[in-house]
ZADO-1210 file (C-alpha; in nm, 4 decimals, padded with zeros to 6 digits):
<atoms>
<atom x="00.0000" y="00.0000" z="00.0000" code="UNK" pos="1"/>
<atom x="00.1288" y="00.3341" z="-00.0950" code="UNK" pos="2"/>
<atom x="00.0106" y="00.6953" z="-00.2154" code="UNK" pos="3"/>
<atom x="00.0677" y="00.7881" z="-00.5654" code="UNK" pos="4"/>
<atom x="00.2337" y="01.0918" z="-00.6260" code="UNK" pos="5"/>
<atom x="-00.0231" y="01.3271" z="-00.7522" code="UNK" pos="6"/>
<atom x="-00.2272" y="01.2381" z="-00.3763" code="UNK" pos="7"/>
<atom x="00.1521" y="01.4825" z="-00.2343" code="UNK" pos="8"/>
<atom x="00.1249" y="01.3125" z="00.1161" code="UNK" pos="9"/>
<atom x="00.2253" y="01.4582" z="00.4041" code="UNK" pos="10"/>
<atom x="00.2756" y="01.3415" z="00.7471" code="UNK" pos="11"/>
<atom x="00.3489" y="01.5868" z="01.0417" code="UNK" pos="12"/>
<atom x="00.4936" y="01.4211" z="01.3632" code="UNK" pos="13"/>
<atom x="00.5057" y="01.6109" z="01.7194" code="UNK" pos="14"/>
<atom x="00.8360" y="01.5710" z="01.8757" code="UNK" pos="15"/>
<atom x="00.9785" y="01.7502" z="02.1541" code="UNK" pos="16"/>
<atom x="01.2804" y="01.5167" z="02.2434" code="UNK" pos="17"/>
<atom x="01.6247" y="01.3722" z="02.1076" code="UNK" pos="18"/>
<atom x="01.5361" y="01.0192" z="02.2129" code="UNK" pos="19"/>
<atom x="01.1524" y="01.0625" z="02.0631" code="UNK" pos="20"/>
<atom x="01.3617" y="01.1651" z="01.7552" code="UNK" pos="21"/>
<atom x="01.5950" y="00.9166" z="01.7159" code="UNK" pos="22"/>
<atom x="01.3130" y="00.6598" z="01.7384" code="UNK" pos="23"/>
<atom x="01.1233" y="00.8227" z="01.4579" code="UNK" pos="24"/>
<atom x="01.4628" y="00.8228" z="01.2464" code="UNK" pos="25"/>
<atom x="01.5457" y="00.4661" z="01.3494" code="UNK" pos="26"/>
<atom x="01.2498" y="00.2746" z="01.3166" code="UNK" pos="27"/>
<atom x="01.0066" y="00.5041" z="01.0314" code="UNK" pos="28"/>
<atom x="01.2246" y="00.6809" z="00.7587" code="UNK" pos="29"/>
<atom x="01.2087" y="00.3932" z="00.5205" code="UNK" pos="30"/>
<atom x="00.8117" y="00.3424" z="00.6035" code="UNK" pos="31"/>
<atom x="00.7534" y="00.6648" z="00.5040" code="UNK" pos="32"/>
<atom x="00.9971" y="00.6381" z="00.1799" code="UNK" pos="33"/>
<atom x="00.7953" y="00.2843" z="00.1022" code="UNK" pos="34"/>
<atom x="00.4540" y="00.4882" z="00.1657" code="UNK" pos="35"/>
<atom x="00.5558" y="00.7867" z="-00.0950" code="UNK" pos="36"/>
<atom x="00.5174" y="01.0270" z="00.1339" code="UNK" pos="37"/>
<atom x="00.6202" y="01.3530" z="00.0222" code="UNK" pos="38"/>
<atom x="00.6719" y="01.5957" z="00.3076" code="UNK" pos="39"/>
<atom x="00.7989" y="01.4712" z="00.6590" code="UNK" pos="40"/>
<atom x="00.6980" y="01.7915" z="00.8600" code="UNK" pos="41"/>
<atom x="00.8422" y="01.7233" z="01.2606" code="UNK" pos="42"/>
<atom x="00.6841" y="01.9833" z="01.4766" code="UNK" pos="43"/>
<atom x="00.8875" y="02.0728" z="01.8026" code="UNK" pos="44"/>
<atom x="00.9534" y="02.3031" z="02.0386" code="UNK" pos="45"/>
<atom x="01.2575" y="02.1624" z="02.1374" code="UNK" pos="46"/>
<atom x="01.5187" y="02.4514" z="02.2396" code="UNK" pos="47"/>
<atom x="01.8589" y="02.3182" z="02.1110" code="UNK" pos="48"/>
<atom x="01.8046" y="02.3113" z="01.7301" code="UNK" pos="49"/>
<atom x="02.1301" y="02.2935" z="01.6624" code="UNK" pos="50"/>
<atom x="02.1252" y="01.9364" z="01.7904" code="UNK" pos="51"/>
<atom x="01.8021" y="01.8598" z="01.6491" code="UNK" pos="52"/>
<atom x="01.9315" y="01.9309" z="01.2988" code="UNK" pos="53"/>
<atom x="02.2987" y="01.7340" z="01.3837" code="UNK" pos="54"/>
<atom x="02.0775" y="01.4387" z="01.4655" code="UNK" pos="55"/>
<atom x="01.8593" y="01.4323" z="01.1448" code="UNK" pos="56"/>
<atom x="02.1939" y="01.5169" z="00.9913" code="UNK" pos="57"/>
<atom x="02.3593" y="01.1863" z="01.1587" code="UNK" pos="58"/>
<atom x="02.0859" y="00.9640" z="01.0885" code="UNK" pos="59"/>
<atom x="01.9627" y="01.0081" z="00.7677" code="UNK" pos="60"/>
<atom x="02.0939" y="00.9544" z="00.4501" code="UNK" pos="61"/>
<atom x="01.9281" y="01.1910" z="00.2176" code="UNK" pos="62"/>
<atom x="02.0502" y="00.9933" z="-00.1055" code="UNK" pos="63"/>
<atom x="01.8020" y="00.7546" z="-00.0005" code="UNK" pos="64"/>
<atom x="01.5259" y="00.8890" z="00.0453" code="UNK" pos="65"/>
<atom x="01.2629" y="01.0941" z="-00.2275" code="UNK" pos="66"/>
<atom x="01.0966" y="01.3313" z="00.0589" code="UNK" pos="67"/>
<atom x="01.1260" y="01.6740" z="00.2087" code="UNK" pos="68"/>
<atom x="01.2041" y="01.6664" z="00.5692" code="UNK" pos="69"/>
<atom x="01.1114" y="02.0286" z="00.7455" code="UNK" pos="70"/>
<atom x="01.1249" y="02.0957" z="01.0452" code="UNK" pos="71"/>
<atom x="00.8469" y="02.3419" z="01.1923" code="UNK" pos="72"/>
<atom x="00.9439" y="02.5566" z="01.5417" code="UNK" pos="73"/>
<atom x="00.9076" y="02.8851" z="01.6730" code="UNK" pos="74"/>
<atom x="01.2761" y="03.0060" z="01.5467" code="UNK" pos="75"/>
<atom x="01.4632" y="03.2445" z="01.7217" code="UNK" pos="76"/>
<atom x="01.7538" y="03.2100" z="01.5683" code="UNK" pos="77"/>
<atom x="01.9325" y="03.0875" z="01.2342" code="UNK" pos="78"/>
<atom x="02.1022" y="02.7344" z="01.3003" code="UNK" pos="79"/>
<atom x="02.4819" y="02.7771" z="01.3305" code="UNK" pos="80"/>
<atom x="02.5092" y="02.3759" z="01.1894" code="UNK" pos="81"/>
<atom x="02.4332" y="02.2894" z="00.8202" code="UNK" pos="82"/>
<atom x="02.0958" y="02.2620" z="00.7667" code="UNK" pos="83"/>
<atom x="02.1319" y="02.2457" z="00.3138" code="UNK" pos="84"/>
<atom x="01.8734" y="01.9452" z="00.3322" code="UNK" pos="85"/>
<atom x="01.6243" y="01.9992" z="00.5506" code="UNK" pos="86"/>
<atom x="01.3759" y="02.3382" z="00.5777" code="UNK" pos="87"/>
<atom x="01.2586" y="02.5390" z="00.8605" code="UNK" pos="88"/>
<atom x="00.9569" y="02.6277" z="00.8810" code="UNK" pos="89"/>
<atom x="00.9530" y="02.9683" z="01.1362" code="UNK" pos="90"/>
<atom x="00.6400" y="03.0373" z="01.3118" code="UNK" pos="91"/>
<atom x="00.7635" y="03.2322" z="01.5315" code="UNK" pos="92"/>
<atom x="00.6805" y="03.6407" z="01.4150" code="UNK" pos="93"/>
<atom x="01.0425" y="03.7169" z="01.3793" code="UNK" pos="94"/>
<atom x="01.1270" y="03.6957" z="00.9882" code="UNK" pos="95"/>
<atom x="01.4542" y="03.5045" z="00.8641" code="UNK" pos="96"/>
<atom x="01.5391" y="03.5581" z="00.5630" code="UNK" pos="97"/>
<atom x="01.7445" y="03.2062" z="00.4147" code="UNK" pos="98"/>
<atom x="01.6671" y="02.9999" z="00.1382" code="UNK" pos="99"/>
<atom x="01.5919" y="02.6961" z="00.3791" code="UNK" pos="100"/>
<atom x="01.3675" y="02.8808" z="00.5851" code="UNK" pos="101"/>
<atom x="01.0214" y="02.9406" z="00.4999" code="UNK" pos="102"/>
<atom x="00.8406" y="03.1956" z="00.7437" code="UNK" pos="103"/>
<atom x="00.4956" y="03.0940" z="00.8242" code="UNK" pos="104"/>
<atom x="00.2240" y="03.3847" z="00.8549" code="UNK" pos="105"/>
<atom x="-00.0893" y="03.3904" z="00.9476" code="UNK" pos="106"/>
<atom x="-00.3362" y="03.5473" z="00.6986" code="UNK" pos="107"/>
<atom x="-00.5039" y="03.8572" z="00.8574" code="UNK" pos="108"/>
<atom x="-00.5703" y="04.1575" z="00.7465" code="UNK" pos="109"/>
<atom x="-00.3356" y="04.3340" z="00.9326" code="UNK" pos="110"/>
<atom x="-00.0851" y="04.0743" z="00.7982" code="UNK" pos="111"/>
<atom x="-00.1328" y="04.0926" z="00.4479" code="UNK" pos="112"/>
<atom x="00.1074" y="04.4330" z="00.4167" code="UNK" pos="113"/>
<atom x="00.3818" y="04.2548" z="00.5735" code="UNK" pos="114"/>
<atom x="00.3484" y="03.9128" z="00.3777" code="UNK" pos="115"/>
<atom x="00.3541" y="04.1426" z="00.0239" code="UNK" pos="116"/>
<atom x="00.6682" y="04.3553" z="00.2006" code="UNK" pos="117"/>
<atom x="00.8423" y="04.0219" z="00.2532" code="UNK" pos="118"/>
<atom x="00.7419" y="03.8425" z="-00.0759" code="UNK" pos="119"/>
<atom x="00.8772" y="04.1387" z="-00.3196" code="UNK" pos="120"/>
<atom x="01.1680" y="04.0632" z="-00.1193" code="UNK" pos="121"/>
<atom x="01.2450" y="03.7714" z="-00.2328" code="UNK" pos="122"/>
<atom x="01.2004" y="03.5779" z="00.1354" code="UNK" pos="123"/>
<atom x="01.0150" y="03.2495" z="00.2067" code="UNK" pos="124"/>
<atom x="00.6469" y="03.2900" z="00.2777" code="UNK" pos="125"/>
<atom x="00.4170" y="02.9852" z="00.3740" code="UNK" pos="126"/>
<atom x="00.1019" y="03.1769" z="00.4351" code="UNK" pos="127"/>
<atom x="-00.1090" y="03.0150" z="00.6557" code="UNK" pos="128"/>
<atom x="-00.5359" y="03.0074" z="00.6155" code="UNK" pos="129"/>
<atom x="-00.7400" y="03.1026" z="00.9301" code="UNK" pos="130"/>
<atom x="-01.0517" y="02.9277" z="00.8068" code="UNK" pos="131"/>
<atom x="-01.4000" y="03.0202" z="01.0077" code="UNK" pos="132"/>
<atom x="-01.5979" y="02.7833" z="00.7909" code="UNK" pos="133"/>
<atom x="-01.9283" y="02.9989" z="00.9411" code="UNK" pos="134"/>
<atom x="-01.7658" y="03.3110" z="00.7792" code="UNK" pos="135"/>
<atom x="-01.6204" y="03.1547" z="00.4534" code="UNK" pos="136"/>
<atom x="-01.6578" y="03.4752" z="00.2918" code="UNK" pos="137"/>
<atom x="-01.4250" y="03.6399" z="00.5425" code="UNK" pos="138"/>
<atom x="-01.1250" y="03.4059" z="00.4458" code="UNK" pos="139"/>
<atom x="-01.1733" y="03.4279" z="00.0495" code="UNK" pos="140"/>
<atom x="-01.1958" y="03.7991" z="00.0881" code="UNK" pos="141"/>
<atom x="-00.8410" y="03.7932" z="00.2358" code="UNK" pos="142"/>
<atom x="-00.7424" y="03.5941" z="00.0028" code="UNK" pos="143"/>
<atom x="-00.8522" y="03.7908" z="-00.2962" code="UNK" pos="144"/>
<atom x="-00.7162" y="04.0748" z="-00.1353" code="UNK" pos="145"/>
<atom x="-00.3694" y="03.8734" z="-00.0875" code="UNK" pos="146"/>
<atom x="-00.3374" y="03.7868" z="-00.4077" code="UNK" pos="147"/>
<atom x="-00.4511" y="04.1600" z="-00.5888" code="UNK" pos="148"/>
<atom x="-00.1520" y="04.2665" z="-00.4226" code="UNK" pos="149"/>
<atom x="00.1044" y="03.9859" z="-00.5363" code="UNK" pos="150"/>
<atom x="-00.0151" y="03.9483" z="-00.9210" code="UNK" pos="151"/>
<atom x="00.2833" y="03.8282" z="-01.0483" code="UNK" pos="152"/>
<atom x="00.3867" y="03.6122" z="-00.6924" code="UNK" pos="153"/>
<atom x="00.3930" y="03.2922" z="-00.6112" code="UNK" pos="154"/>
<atom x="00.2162" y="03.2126" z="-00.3147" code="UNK" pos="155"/>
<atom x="00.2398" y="02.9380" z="-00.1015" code="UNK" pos="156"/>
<atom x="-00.0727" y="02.8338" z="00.1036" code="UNK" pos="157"/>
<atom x="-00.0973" y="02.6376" z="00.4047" code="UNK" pos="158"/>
<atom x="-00.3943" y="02.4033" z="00.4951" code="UNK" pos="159"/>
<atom x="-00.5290" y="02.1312" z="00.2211" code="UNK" pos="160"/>
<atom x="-00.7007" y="02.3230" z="-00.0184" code="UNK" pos="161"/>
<atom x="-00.8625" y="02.2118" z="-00.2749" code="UNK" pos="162"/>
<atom x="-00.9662" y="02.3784" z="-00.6085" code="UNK" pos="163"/>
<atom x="-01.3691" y="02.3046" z="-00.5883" code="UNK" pos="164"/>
<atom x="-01.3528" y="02.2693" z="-00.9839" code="UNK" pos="165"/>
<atom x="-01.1242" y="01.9504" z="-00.9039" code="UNK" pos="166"/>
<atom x="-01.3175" y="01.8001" z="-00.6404" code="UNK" pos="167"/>
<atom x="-01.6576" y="01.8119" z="-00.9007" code="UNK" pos="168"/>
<atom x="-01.4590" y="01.6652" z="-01.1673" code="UNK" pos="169"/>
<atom x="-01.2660" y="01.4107" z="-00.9466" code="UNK" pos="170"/>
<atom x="-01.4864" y="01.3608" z="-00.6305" code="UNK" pos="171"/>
<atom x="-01.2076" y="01.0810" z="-00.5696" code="UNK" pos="172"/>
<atom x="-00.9556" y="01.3763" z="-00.4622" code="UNK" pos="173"/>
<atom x="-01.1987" y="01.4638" z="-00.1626" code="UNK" pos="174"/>
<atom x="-01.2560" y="01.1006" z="-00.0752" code="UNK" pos="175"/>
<atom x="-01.5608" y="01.0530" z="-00.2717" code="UNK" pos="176"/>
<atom x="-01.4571" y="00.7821" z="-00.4757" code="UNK" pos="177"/>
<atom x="-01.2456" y="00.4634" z="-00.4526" code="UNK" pos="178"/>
<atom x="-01.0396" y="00.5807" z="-00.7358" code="UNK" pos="179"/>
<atom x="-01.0910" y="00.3118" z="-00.9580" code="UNK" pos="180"/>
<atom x="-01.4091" y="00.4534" z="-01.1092" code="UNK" pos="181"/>
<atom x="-01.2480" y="00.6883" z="-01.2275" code="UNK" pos="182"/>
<atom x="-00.9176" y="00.5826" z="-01.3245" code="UNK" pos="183"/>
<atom x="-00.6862" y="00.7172" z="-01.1247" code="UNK" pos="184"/>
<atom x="-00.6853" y="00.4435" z="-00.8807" code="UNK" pos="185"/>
<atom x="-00.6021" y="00.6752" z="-00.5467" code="UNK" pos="186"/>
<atom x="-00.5373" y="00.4705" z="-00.1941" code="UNK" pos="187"/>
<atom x="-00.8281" y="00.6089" z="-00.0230" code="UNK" pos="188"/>
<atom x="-00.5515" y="00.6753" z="00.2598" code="UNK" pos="189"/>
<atom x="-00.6172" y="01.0274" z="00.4551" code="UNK" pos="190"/>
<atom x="-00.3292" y="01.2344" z="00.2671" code="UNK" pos="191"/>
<atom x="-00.2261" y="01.4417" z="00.5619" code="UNK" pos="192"/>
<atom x="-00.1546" y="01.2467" z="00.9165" code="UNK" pos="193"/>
<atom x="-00.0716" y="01.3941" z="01.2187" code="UNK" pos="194"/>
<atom x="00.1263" y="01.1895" z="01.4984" code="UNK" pos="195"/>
<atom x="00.1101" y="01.3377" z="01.8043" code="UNK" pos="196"/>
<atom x="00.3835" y="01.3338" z="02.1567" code="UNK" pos="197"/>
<atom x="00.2434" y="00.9683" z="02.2123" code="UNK" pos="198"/>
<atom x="00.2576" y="00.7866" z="01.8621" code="UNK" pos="199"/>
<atom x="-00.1244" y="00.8674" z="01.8103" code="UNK" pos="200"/>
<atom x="-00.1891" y="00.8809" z="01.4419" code="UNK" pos="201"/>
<atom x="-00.4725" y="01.1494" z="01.3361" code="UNK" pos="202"/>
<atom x="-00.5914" y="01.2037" z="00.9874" code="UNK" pos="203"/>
<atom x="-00.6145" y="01.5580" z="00.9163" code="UNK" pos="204"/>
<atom x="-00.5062" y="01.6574" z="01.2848" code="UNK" pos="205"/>
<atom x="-00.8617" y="01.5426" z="01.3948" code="UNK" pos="206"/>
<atom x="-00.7426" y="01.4764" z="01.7135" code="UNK" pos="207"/>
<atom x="-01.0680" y="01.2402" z="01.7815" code="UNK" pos="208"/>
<atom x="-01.1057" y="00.9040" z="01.9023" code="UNK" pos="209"/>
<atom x="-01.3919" y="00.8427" z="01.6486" code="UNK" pos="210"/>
<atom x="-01.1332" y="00.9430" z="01.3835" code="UNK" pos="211"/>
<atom x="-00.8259" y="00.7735" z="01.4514" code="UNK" pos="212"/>
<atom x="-00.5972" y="00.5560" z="01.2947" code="UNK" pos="213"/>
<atom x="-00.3713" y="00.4139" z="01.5626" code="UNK" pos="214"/>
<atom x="-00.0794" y="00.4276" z="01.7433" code="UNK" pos="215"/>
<atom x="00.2338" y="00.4329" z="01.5495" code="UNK" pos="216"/>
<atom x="00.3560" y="00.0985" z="01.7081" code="UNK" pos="217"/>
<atom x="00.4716" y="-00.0910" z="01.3759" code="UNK" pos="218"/>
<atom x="00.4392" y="-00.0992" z="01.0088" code="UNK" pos="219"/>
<atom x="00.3285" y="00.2390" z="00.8982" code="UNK" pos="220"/>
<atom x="00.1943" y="00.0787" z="00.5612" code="UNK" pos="221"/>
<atom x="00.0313" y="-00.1862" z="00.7558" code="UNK" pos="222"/>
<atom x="-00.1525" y="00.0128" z="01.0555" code="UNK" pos="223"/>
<atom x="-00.3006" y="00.2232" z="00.7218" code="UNK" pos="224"/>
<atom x="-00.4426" y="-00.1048" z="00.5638" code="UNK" pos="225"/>
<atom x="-00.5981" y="-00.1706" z="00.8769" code="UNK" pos="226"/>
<atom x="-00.7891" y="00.1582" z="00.9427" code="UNK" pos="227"/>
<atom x="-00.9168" y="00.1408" z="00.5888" code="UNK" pos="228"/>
<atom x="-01.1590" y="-00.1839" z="00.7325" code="UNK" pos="229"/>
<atom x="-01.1970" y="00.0570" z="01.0761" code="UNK" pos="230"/>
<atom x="-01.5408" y="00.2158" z="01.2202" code="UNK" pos="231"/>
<atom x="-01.3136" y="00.5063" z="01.2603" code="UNK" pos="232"/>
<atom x="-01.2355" y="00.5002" z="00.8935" code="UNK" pos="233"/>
<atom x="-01.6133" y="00.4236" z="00.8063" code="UNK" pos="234"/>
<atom x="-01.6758" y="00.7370" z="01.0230" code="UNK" pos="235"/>
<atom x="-01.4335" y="00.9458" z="00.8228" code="UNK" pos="236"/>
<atom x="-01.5938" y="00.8440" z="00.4905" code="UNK" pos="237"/>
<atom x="-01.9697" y="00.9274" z="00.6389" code="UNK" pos="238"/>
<atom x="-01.8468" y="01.2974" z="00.7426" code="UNK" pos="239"/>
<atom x="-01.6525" y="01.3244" z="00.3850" code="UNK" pos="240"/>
<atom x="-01.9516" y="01.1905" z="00.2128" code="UNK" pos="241"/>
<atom x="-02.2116" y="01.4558" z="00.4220" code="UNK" pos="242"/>
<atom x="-01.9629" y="01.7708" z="00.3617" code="UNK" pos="243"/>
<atom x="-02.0038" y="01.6826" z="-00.0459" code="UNK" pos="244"/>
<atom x="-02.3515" y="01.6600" z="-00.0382" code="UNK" pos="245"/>
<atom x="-02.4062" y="02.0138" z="00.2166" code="UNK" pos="246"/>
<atom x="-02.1187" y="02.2141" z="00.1102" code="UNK" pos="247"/>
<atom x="-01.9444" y="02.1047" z="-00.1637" code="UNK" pos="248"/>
<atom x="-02.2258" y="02.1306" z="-00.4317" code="UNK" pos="249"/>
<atom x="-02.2740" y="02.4655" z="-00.3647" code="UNK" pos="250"/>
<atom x="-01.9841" y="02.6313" z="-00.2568" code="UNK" pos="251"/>
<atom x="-01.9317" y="02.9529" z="-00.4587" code="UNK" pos="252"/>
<atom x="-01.5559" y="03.0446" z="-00.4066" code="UNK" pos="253"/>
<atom x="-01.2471" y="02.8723" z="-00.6044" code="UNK" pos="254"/>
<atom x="-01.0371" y="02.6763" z="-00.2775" code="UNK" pos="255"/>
<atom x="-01.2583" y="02.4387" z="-00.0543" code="UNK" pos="256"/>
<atom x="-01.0713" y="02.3520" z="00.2896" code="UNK" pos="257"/>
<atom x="-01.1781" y="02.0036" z="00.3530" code="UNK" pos="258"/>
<atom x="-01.0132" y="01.9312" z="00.6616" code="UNK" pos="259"/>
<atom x="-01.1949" y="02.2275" z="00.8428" code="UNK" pos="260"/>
<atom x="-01.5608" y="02.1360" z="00.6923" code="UNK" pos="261"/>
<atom x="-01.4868" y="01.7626" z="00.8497" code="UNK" pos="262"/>
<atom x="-01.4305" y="01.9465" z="01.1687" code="UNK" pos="263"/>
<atom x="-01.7144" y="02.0938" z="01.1699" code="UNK" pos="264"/>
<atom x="-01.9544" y="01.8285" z="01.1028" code="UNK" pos="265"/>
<atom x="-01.7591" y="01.6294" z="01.3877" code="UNK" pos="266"/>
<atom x="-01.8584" y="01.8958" z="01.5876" code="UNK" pos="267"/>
<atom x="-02.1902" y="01.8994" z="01.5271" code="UNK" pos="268"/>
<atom x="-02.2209" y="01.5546" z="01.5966" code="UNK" pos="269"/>
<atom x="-02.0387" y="01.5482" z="01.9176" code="UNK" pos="270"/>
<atom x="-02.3059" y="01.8734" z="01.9990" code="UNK" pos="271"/>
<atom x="-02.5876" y="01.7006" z="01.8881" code="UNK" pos="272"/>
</atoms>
């Protein structure tokens, strides 16, 4: 079992110690190289980043492996160790500018100056969506407003997105179909995961019980070919089926965040 490429998996990991790391290094890189992941995001808070990097650095052999490894922290300060293959992703509201470092901002109106300053200036941008699915207009007025002032930019969103033109083509790239309907023959898998401090995987940082896949305790590859025959998969599908059918059909703007329109219909059952 394993993600095609045009599904760009991701898979963000919480870690906040050298040990914790090592383990993930040791006993996962080649899981996730075998699963065609794409982007190996490993969220931490750990102070010494210097010796965070020197460890990824002394453990992994970037020749053999086909993903991006980033590293996401609040960043006070550039890395005095080389850090050529991995990126930094800076949340932190201090702005770096370095071709491995991609500063993360939250899009807000009073942001949206600062993100075109720092674009025109040639420095690393992920911008990230602040989605109130009860005021969708709010966000896709930002982002109209971003991207009137950066015509000729590229830029880089945060979130999963999806064009709604490409769900309504392809309802198999939000889930809707197994894939071999229509050709394209996608895993079904949840494309983003989120392990959290205890080896907890989440799809789509749900952090629910109803919702998730395991503990990360063995086989990557094999833990996902289990959930796929779970409740908490069957779950999944019946919120992914229930956001196509009340907001999908309908929605008037160009990018649909799935992930936060799951959310929400979790929450309304857990209200209801």
């Amino acid at each position: 079992m394993k993600y095609l490429n045009m599904e760009n998996a991701q898979i963000e990991i919480r870690v906040n110690s050298i040990s914790n790391l090592k383990k993930i290094l040791k006993l996962y890189i080649s899981d996730f190289e075998q699963l065609n992941i794409k982007r190996l995001i490993i969220s931490t808070s750990y102070k010494d980043l210097n010796k965070f990097i020197k460890v990824i650095n002394d453990n992994v052999n970037f020749n053999n492996i086909s993903f991006l490894i980033m590293i996401k922290t609040n960043l006070i300060y550039v890395p005095s160790v080389s850090f050529e293959n991995i990126i930094l992703i800076n949340v932190s509201n201090k702005i770096h500018n370095n071709k491995n470092i991609y500063n993360q901002i939250v899009l807000k109106r009073e942001k949206i100056d600062s993100i075109t300053k720092a674009l025109h200036n040639d420095i690393n941008i992920i911008v990230e969506p602040k989605i109130d699915v009860n005021n969708i207009k709010e966000f896709n007025d930002l982002l109209l407003e971003l991207y009137d002032k950066n015509l000729d930019m590229e830029i880089s969103l945060d979130g999963f997105l999806i064009p709604i033109s490409l769900i309504k083509e392809h309802p198999c790239n939000a889930y809707l179909c197994d894939g071999w309907k229509c050709g394209l023959k996608i895993s079904q898998l949840p494309r983003v995961l989120y392990i959290d401090e205890n080896y907890m995987i989440y799809p789509h940082k749900l952090l629910t019980p109803n919702l998730c896949v395991g503990k990360l305790d063995g086989n990557l590859s094999i833990i996902l070919k289990e959930y796929l025959n779970s409740e908490q998969y069957m779950y999944l599908r019946e919120l992914e089926k229930r956001v196509f059918i009340k907001y999908v059909l309908n929605y008037p703007y160009d990018l649909f965040p799935l992930d936060r329109y799951l959310e929400l219909e979790f929450l309304y059952d857990k209200q209801s």
